[in-house]
VMD Tcl script that draws the C-alpha trace (Angstrom):
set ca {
  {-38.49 20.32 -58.68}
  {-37.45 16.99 -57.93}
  {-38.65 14.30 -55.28}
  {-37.30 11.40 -54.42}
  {-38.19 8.62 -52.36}
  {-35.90 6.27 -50.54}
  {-37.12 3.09 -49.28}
  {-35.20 1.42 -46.67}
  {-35.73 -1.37 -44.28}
  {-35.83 0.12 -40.65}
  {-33.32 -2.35 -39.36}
  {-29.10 -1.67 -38.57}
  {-26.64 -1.52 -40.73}
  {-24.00 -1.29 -37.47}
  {-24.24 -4.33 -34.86}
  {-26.65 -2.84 -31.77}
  {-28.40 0.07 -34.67}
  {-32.11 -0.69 -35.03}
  {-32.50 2.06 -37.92}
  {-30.60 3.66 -40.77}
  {-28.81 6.44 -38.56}
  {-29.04 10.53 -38.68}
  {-25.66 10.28 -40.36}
  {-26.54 7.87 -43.00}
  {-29.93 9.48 -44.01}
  {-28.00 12.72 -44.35}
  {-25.73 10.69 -47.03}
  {-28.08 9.21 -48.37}
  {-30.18 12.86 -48.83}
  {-26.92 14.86 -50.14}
  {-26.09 11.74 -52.24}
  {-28.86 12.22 -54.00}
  {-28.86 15.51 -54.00}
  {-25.94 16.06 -55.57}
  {-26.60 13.28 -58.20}
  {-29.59 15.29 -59.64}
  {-27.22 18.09 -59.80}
  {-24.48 16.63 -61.78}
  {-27.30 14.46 -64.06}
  {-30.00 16.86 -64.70}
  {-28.32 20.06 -63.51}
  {-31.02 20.49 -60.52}
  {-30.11 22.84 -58.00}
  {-29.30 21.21 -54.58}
  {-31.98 23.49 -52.93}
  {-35.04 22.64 -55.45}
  {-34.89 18.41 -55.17}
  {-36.54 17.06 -52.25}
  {-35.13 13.46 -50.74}
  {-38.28 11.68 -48.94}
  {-36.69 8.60 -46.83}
  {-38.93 6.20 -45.64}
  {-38.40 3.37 -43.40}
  {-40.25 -0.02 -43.30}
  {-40.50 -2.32 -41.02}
  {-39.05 -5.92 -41.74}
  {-42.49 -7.18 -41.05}
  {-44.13 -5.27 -43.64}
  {-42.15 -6.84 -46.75}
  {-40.98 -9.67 -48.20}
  {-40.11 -11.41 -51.34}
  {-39.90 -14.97 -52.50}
  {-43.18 -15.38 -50.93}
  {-42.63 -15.07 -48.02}
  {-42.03 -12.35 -45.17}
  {-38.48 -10.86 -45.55}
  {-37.52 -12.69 -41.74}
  {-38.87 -16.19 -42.92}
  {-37.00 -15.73 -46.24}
  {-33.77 -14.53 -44.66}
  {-33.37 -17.60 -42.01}
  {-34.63 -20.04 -44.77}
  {-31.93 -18.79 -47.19}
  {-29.70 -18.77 -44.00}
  {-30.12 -22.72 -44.10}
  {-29.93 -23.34 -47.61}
  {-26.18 -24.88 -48.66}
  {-24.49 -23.06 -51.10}
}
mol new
graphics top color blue
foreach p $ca { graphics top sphere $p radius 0.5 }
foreach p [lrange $ca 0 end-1] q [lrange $ca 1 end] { graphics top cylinder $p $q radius 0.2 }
display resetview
């Protein structure tokens, strides 16, 4: 049996959404789902989706927290 674990970043993706919605996370889940069925030939009902959100304070990358890096990059010209 299957498990996978999504890792996304509890923040919008709609203006005014603080977290991946209901609706997404069931996309996400038969997405996935249905990938492992047409890759491995996993039946829908043995694969387990795990979806975890994280908090935009508890990552980063460039060195920095993801905020600091986002309104640095924000500054940067391109």
């Amino acid at each position: 049996m299957p498990i996978v674990t999504i890792q996304v970043t509890r923040e919008g993706t709609k203006p005014g959404a603080k977290s991946v919605t209901a609706e997404e996370k069931a996309q996400l889940i038969m997405g996935v789902s249905k990938l492992l069925l047409d890759v491995l030939n996993k039946p829908l009902e043995s694969t387990f989706v795990v979806i975890e959100e994280v908090d935009t304070d508890n990552w980063g990358w460039g060195g920095l927290p993801a905020l600091e890096y986002r309104r640095q990059r924000a500054q940067t010209p391109r």
